[in-house]
KERO-227399 format. One record per residue (C-alpha): residue in three letters; x, y, z. Coordinates in pm, whole numbers, padded with zeros to 5 digits, always signed. Each point is the difference from the previous one (the first is absolute). Layout:
BEGIN
ALAXYZ;...
//
This chain:
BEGIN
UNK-05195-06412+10134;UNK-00228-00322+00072;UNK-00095+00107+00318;UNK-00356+00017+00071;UNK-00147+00334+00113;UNK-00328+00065+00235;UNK-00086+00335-00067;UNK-00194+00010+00345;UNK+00218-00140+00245;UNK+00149+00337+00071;UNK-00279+00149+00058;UNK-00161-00219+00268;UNK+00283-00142+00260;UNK+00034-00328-00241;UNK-00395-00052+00034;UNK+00033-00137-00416;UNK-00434-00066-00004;UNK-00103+00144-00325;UNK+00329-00012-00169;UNK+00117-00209-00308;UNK+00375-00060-00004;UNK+00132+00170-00349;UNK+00368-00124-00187;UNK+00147+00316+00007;UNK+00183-00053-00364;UNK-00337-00070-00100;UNK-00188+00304+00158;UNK+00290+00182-00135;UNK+00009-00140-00376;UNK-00377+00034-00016;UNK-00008+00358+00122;UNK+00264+00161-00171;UNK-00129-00137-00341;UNK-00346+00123+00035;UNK+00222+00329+00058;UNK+00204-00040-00291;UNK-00336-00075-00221;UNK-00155+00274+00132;UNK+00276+00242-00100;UNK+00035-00139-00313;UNK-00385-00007-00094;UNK-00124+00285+00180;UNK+00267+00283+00015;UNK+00334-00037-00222;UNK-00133-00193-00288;UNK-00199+00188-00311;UNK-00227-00194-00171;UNK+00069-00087-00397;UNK-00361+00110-00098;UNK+00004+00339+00172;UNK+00340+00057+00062;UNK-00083+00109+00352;UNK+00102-00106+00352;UNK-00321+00035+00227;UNK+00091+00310+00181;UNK-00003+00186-00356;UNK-00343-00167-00043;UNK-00134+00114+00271;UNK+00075+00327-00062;UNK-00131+00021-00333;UNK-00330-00181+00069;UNK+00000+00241+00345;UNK-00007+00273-00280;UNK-00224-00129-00186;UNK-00296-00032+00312;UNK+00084+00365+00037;UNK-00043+00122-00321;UNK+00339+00200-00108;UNK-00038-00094-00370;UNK+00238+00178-00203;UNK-00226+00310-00033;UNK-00109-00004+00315;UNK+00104+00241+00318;UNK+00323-00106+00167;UNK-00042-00080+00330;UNK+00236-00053+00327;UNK+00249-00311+00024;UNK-00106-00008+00349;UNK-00363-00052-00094;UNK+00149-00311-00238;UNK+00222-00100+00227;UNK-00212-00020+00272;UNK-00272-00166-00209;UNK+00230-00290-00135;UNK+00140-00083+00317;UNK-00323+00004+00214;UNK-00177-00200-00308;UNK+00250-00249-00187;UNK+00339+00043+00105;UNK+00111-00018+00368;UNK+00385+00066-00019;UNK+00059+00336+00127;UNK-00090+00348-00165;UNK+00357+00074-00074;UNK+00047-00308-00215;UNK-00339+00090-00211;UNK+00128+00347-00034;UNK+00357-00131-00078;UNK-00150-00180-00303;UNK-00270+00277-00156;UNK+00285+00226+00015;UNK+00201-00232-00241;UNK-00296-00067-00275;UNK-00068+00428-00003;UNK+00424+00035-00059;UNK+00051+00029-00394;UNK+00384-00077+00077;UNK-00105-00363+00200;UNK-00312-00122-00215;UNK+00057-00022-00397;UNK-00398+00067+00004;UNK-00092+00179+00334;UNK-00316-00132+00158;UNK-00039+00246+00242;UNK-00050+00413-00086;UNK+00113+00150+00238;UNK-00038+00410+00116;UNK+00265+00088+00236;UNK+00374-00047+00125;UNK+00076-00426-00099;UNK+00316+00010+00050;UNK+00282+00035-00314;UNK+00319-00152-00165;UNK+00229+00091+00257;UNK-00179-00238+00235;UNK-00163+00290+00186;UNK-00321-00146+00182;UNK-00367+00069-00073;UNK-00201+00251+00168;UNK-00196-00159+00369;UNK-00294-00125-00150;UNK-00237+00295+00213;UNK+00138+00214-00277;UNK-00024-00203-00343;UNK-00263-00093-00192;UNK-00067-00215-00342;UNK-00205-00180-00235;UNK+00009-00279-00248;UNK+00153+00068-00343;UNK-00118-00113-00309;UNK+00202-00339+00015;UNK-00120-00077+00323;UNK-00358+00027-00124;UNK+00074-00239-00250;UNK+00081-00258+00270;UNK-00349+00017+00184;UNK-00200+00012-00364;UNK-00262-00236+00054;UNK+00071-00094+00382;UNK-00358+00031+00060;UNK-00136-00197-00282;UNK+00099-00335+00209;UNK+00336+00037-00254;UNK+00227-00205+00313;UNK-00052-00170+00317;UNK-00054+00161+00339;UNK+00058-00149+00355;UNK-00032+00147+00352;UNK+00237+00245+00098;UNK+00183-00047+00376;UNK-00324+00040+00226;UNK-00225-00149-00245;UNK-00248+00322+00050;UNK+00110+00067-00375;UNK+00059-00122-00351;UNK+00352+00040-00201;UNK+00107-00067-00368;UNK+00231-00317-00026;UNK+00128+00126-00318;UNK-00065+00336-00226;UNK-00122-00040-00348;UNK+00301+00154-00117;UNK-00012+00178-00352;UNK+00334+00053-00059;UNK+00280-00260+00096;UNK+00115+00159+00327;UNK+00259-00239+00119;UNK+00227+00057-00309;UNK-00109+00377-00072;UNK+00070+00121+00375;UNK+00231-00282+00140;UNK+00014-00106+00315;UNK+00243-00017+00335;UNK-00041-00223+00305;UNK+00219-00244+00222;UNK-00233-00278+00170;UNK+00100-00266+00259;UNK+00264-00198-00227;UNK-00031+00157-00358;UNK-00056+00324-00138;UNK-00111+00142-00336;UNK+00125+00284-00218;UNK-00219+00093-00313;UNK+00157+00327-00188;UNK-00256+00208-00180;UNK-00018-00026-00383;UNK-00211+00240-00269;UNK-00354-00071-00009;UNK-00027+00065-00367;UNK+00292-00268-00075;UNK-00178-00256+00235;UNK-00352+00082-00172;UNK+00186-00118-00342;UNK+00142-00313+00164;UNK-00346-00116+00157;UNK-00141+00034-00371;UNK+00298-00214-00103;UNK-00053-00239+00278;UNK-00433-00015-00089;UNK+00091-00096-00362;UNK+00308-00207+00077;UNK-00120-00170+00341;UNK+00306-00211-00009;UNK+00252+00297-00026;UNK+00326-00028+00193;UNK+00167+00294+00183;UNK+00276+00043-00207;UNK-00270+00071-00291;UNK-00217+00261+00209;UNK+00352+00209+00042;UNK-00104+00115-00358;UNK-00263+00230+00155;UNK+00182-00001+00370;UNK+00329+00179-00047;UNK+00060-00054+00410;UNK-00095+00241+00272;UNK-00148+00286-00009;UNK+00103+00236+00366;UNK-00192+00267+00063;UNK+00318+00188+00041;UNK+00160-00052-00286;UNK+00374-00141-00088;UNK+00176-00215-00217;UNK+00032-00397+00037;UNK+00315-00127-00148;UNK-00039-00365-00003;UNK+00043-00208-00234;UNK-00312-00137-00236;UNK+00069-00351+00065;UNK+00050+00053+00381;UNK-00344+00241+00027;UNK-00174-00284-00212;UNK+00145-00321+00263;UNK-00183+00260+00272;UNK-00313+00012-00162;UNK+00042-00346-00108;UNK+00065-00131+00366;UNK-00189+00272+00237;UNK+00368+00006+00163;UNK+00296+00235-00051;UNK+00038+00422-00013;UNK-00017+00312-00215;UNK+00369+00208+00051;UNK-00137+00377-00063;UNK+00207+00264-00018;UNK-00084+00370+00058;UNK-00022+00213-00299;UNK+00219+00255-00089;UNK+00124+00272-00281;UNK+00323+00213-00090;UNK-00089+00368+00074;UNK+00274+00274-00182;UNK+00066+00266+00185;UNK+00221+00331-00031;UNK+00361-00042-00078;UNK+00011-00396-00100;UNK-00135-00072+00314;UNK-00289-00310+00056;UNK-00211-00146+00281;UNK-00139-00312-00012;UNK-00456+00027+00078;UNK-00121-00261+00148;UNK-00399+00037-00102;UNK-00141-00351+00102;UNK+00114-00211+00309;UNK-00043-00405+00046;UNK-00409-00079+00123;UNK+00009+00008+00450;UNK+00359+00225+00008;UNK-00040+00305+00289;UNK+00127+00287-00252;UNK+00112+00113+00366;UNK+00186-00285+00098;UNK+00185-00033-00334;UNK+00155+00384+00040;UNK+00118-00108+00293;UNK+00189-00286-00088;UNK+00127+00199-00285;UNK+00133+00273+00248;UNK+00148-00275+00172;UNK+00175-00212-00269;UNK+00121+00313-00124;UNK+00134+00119+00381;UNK+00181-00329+00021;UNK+00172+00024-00343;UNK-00111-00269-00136;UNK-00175+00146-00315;UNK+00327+00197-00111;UNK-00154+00061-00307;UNK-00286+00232+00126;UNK+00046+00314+00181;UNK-00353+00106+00111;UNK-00345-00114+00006;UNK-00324+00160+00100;UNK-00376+00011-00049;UNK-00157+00250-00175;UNK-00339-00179-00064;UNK-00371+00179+00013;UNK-00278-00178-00098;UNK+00231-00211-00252;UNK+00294-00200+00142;UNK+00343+00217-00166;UNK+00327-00132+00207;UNK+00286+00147-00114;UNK+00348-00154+00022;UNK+00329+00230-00092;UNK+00308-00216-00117;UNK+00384+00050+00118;UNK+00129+00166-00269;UNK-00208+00062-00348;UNK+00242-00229-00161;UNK-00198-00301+00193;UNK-00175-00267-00248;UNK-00383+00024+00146;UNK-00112-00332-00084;UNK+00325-00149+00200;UNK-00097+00299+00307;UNK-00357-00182+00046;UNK+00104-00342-00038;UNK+00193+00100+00302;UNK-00333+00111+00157;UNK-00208-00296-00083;UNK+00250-00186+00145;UNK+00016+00133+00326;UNK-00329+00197+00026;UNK-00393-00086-00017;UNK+00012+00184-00327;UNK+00015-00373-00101;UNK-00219-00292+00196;UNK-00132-00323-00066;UNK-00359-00046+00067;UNK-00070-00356+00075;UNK-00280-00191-00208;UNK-00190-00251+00193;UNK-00368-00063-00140;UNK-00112-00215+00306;UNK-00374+00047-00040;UNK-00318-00162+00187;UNK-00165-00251-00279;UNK-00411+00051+00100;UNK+00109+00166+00290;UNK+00101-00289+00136;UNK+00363-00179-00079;UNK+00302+00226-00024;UNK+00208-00059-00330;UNK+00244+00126-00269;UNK-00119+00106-00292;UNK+00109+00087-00337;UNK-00076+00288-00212;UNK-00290-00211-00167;UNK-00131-00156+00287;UNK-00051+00332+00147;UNK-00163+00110-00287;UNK-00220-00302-00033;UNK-00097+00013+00329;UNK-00189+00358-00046;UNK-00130-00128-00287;UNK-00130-00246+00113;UNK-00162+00166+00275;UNK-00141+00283-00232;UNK-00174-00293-00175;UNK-00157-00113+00353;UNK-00101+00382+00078;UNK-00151-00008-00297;UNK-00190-00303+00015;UNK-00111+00102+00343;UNK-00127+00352-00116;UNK-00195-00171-00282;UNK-00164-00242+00184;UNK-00121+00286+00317;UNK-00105+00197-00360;UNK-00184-00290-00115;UNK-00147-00053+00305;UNK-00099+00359+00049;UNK-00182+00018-00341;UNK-00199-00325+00069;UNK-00116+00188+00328;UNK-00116+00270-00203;UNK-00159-00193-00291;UNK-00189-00179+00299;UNK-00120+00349+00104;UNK-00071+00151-00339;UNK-00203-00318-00053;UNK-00196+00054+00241;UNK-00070+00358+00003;UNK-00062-00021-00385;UNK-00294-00270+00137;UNK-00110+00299+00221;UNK-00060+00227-00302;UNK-00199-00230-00190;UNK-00189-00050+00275;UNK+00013+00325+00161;UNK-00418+00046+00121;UNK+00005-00370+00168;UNK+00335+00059+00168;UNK-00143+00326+00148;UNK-00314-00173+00071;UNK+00209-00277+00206;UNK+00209+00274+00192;UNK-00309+00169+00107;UNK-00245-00292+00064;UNK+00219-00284+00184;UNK+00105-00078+00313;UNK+00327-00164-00101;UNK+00066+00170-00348;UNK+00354-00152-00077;UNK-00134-00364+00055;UNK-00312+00111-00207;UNK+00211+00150-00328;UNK+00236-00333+00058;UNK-00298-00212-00057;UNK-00182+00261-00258;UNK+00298+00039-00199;UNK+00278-00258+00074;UNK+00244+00202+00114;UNK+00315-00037+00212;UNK+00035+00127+00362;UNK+00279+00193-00147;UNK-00284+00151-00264;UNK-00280+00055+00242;UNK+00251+00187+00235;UNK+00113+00242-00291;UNK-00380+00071-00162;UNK-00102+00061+00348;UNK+00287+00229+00102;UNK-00085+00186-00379;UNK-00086+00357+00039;UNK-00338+00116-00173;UNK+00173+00246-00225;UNK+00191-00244-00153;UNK-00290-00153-00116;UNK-00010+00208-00332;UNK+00004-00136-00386;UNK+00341+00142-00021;UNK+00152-00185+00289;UNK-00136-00367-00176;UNK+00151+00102-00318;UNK+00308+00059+00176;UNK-00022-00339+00177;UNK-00021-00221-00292;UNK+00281+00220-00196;UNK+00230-00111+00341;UNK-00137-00290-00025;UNK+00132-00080-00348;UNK+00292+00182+00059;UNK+00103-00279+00267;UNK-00147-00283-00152;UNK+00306+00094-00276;UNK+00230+00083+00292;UNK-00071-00340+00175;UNK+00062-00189-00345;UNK+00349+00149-00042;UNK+00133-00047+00361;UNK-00161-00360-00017;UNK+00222-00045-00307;UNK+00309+00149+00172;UNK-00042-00237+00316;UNK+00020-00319-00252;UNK+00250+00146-00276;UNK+00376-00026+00146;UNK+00114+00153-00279;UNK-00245+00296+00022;UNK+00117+00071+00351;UNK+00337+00041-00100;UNK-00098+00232-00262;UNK-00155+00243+00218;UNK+00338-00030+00262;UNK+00184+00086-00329;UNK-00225+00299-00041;UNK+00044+00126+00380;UNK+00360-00027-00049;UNK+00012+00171-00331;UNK-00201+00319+00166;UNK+00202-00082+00297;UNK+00319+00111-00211;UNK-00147+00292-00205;UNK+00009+00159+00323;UNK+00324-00092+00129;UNK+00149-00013-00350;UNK+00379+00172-00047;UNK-00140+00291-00114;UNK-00103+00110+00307;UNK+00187+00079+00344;UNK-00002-00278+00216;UNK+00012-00260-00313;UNK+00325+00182-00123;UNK+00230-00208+00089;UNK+00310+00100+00224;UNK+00257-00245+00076;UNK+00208-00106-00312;UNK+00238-00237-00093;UNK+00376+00025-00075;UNK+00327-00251-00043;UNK+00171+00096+00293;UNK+00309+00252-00168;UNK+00330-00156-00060;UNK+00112+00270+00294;UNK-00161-00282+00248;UNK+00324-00215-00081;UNK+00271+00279+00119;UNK+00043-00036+00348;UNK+00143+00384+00174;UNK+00255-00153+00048;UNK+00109-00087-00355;UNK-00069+00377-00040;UNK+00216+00153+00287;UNK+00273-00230+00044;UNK+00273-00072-00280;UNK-00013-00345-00162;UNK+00256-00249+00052;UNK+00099-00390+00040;UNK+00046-00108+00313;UNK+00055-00390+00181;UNK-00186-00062+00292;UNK+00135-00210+00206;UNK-00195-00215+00328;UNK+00184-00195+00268;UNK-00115-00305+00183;UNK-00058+00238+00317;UNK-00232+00250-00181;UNK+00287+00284-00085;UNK-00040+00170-00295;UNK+00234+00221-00232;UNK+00005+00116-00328;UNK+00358+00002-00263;UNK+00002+00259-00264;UNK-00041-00144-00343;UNK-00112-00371-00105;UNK+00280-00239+00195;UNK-00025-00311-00106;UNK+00307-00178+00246;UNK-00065+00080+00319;UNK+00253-00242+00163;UNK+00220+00259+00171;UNK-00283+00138+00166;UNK+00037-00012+00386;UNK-00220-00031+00243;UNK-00050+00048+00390;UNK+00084-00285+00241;UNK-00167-00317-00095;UNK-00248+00127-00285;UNK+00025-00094-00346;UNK-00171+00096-00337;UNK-00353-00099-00037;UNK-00149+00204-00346;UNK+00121+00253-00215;UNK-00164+00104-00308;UNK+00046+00310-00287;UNK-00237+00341+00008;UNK-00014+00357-00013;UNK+00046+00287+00226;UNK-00325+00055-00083;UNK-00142-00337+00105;UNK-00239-00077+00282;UNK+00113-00335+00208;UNK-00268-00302+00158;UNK+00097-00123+00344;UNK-00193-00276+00025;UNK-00057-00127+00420;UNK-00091-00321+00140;UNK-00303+00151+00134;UNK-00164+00047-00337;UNK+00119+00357-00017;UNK+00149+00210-00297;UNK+00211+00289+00043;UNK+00093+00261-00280;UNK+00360+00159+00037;UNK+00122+00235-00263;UNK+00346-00105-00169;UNK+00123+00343+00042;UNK-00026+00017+00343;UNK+00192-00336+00076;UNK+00355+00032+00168;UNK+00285+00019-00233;UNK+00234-00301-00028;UNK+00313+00083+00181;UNK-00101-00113+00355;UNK-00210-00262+00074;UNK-00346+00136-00099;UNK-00284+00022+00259;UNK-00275-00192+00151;UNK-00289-00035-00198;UNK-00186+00041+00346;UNK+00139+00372+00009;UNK-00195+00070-00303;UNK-00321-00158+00030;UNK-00234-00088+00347;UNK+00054-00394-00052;UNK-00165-00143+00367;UNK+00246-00123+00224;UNK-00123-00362-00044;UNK+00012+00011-00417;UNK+00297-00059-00207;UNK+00076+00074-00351;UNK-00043-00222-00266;UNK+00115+00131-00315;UNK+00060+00364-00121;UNK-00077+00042-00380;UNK+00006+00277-00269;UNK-00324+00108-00128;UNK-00130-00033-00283;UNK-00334+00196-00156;UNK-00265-00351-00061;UNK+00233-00237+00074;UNK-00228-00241+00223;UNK+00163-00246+00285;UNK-00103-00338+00149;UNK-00008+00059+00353;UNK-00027-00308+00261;UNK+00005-00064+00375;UNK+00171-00345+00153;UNK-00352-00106+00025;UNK-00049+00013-00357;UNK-00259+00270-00035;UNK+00074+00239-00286;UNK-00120+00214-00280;UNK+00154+00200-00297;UNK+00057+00366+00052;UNK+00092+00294-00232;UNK+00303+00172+00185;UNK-00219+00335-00089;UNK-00250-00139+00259;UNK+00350+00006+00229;UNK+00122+00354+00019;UNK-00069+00186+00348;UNK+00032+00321-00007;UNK+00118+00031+00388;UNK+00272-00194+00256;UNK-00279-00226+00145;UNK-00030-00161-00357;UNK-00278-00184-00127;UNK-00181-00287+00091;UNK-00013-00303-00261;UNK-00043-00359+00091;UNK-00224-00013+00290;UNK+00205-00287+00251;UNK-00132-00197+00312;UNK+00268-00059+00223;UNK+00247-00172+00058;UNK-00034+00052-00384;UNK+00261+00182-00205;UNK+00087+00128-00335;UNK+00205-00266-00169;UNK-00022+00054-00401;UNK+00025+00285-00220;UNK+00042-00118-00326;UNK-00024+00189-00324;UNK-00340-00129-00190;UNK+00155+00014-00426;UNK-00224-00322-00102;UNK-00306-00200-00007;UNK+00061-00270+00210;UNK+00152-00006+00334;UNK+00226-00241+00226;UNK-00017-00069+00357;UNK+00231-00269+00193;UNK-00100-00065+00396;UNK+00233-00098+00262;UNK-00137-00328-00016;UNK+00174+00008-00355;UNK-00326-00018-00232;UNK-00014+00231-00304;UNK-00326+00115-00133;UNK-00052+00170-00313;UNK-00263+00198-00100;UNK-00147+00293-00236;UNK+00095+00295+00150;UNK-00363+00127-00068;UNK-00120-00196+00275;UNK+00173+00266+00250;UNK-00228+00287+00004;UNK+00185+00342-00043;UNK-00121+00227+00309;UNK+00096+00340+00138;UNK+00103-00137+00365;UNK-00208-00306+00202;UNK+00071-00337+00137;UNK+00031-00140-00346;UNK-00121-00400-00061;UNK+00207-00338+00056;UNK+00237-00036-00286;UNK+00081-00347+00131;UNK-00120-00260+00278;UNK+00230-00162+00271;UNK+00001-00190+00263;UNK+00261+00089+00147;UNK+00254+00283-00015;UNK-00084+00291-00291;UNK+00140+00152-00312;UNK+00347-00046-00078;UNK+00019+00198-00320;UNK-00190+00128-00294;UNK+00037+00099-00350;UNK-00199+00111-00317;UNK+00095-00114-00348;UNK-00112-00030-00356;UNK-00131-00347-00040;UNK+00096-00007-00381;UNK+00387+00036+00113;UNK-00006-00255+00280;UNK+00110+00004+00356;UNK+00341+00069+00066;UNK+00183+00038+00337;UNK+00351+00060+00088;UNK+00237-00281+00262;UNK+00162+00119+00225;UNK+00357-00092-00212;UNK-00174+00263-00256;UNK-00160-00226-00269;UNK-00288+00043-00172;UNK-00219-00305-00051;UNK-00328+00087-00182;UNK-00332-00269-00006;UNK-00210+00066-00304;UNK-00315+00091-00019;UNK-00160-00369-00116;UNK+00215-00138+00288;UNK-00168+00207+00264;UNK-00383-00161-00056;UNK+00003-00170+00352;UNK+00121+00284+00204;UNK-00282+00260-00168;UNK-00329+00018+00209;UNK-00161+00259+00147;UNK+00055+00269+00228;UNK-00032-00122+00388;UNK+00051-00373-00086;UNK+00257-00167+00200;UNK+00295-00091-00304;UNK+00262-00290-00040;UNK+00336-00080+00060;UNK+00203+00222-00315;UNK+00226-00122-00255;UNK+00343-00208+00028;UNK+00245+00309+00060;UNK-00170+00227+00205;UNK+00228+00174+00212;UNK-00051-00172+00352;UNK-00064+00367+00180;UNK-00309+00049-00172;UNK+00113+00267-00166;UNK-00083+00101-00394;UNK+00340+00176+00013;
//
């Protein structure tokens, strides 16, 4: 990768005159980052001002040049299209097209930019109309955008040939970014933005212009959470939607929304009216046709879609003695009646640097640039009415002079130089009395003039005042954003809001197979070789077990019938079996391998019951980790789910149940290291952080405990020694450091026991 590179030499039989010899890691580093800044600044990225990636931009300032105001005539996409690509935006027509037809969908964009007259496609995922046939216009919101985009309210710059002139930024009257979200995956990072409800976020900005200092977690008293244009219920928690907002990080679960509906003769249906914001209605009938083909929603016997204009899905149970709430937690389960929409507010700052922000940063950010708008819009005002009071000036000269001014125009040579001199008057003076029609020249007209002229003279005092009076400024932003929600309030349709919150029902907790299968104890027991049985009832002696050849007992552990089982593989992998389906005990059991895809080259590790929130330390013999809830572990399918991210030759060595607040870690270089556990962050699946630093060899083993109640470990003769907490001061430190030799007694196998 060192090499140098002469672009030319092929090209010329080795003649290299004219060439420069290039590092080709360098031509390639330098290259593909101008790519990846260019994708990130000038395609995938919105803006925290406007809330708009350039391509939407474009669009709406093509719009704009052609006129198609809300009340104006619609006109063709293909005339739009066609415009913004030959004028601004030099990506292809389909890609223009591709994004008008999502700001003029009411089921995509909370607060549609676009109106749009024709086929644009629906919920079922059906595709717009060719754009030869369609034709729109800007709504109401959109207009809001542009206000003042020609009263030098934001920058321009050259568009791509330079022949033309293009807004850096709109002026924005309505905080876009938050109102409509945003979607986009750049070179390296992405950015999700849901929608929220314009009215909430209008109360929030007041908040924020009284309380500049306000956190997040105080503007969720106005901001409830998102707000999708199609509806549904979120059922996180408060505390989690509040570390999203609080963070920019995280996601919204939403859940479709659904009622009981009696019908004849005790029987019900469950109607689904409102399905999670980007699900195909299309698609997600034909995955329920499918789950319920392959049996595995035994509690439903048909579904279909009887939907107009208004989504209506309606789902028949088994048998009318079926608990609904425990049918559809079946369905969110295993359908997209249930998603997670991923919240990522990665945002260009100035248009420039790509960053996370917070609810109030986001906020702040339009603020602050409504502030700027409207400092720019005073000052081309201001300048405007000195322009005029310059004119007035000197045509209010003209009519107290009116017979000498005639007398100039019709006697001189070089009149304008002649009523400059006569009169003292500017070029921009001279120009307008000379270019002054006769018939304007009446008594009426001069009282007029000096009735303007007073009029701005007030006019110019006031916006004088606002340039110098911060606190003025922010007054008349507070008075935008006051009309600004009178007419998006709640009262009317689009400020209604529709997605609501709800504690996710206690039905989430019962798995279907708690429901179908009877309850019972049960002993699972693991060999050495990865075979796996289950004994009927709790067996606590297991010595006259038997087992094949060479193998010997490795785990066993209590649960249900009803229980769900973690395979844990070297290869970071976790696989879910259910306890009911586990061979019985009177032969040998079966390979775990016949039950779950573990790769040839992975081994298992541990198997474990689950438990709902229990959370795990997991750790590779290289000593990268993290904390994991097992409800991040459950797969739902034989290839199992992906945890800790490993680098070979890397494995899985740890899994280690995290009950505490400090954890333990012993190398194979026999030094301990203590910690508090919160230094381990708790993630979904990744590579995880160094718990501890070697030299040589890696982990050895691992354990979390209360600090209050001391270390303990077990020898290997089965004592107990314990080292109080006050005795432990020289082995605490922090996470990653590199530990010390542990206390007199340690079992010499580096084991905790």
């Amino acid at each position: 990768m060192g090499k140098s590179v002469t672009p030319s030499s092929a090209g010329n039989g080795g003649n290299d005159q004219g060439s420069t010899p290039v590092a080709l890691r360098e031509a390639l580093e330098e290259r593909y980052l101008t790519y990846a800044l260019s994708t990130i600044t000038g395609r995938a990225l919105p803006d925290a001002r406007d809330g708009l990636k350039p391509v939407h931009r474009r669009i709406l300032y093509g719009m704009q040049i052609l006129r198609l105001d809300p009340g104006a005539p619609f006109k063709k996409c293909a005339k739009i299209v066609g415009d913004v690509m030959g004028s601004f935006h030099p990506h292809g027509d389909q890609a223009i097209y591709d994004a008008l037809v999502r700001l003029a969908q009411d089921f995509s964009s909370r607060y549609p930019l676009v109106d749009g007259q024709g086929n644009f496609g629906n919920v079922d995922g059906d595709a717009a109309a060719a754009y030869r046939y369609t034709e729109a216009r800007m709504t109401a919101v959109a207009r809001l955008l542009l206000d003042g985009i020609g009263e030098d309210a934001v920058d321009f710059r050259p568009n791509y040939s330079g022949e033309e002139q293009e807004p850096v930024v709109l002026p924005a009257a309505l905080p876009n970014l938050l109102a409509n979200g945003a979607q986009g995956i750049a070179v390296g990072m992405a950015t999700s933005v849901p929608p929220h409800n314009l009215a909430e976020l209008c109360d929030a900005a007041l908040y924020l212009i009284a309380h500049r200092g306000a956190t997040s977690g105080q503007l969720l008293a106005f901001v409830q959470g998102p707000d999708f244009p199609t509806g549904g219920v979120v059922v996180d928690a408060p505390e989690q939607i509040a570390e999203t907002y609080r963070t920019g990080r995280g996601s919204f679960r939403v859940r479709a929304r659904w009622k009981r509906e009696e019908n004849a003769r005790g029987q019900w249906a469950a109607i689904v009216t409102e399905i999670p914001y980007g699900v195909q209605k299309s698609r997600l009938v034909e995955k329920l046709a499918e789950l319920i083909l392959e049996k595995k929603l035994p509690l439903v016997a048909n579904a279909r879609d009887e939907s107009a204009e208004d989504v209506r899905l309606v789902i028949e149970p088994r048998a009318r003695g079926v608990d609904a709430a425990l049918m559809m937690e079946t369905l969110f389960k295993l359908s997209e009646l249930e998603t997670r929409f991923p919240v990522n507010m990665n945002v260009l700052i100035d248009g420039a640097v790509p960053r996370v922000v917070s609810l109030d940063e986001a906020l702040r950010q339009w603020l602050d640039h409504r502030r700027a708008v409207l400092l720019r819009r005073s000052r081309h005002r201001l300048a405007a009415i000195v322009r005029r009071l310059e004119v007035l000036a000197g045509m209010i000269v003209v009519f107290l002079n009116l017979d000498a001014v005639i007398r100039i125009i019709r006697e001189e040579d070089n009149a304008k130089e002649a009523l400059k001199a006569a009169f003292e008057l500017s070029e921009l003076q001279a120009d307008y009395v000379l270019d002054t029609r006769l018939r304007a020249l009446r008594k009426l007209e001069e009282i007029q003039l000096r009735k303007e002229h007073a009029e701005l003279g007030e006019e110019k005092s006031e916006v004088e005042a606002l340039l110098a009076d911060e606190q003025r400024q922010w007054k008349v932003v507070t008075a935008q954003i006051r009309e600004l929600k009178k007419t998006f309030g709640p009262q009317t349709p689009f400020g209604r809001r529709r997605t609501t919150f709800e504690n996710a029902p206690q039905a989430a907790d019962i798995d279907l197979t708690e429901a179908m299968i009877e309850r019972e104890p049960i002993t699972v027991v693991v060999t050495k070789k990865g075979w796996i049985r289950l004994l009927k009832g709790h067996v606590g002696d297991l010595s006259a077990l038997q087992f094949k050849g060479d193998d010997a007992l490795d785990a066993a552990f209590f649960a249900q019938t009803t229980s769900k089982i973690l395979v844990f593989a070297s290869n970071g992998k976790v696989f879910t079996l259910e306890a009911a389906k586990l061979p019985s005990g009177r032969g040998y059991g079966e390979p775990v391998r016949l039950m779950a895809d573990i790769d040839d080259d992975a081994s298992v590790v541990c198997v474990l019951p689950y438990r709902s929130q229990a959370r795990m330390l997991v750790i590779a013999d290289d000593g990268r980790g993290f904390v994991v809830s097992q409800d991040d572990m459950i797969a739902t399918t034989r290839k199992g789910r992906a945890v800790l991210t490993i680098d070979a030759p890397a494995q899985l060595r740890l899994v280690v149940r995290a009950d505490g607040d400090h954890a333990a870690v012993i190398g194979e270089n026999r030094k301990l290291l203590v910690f508090p556990l919160a230094q381990a962050p708790q993630l979904a699946r990744g590579r995880g952080v160094r718990m501890q630093r070697y030299k040589d060899g890696g982990v050895s083993d691992a354990k979390v405990f209360t600090l209050a109640d001391g270390l303990a470990w077990t020898d290997p003769a089965g004592r107990v020694f314990t080292v109080e907490a006050r005795d432990l001061k020289e082995w605490i430190g922090n996470r990653a450091d590199a530990g010390r030799l542990p206390p007199r007694g340690f079992p010499k196998n580096n084991k905790f026991g």
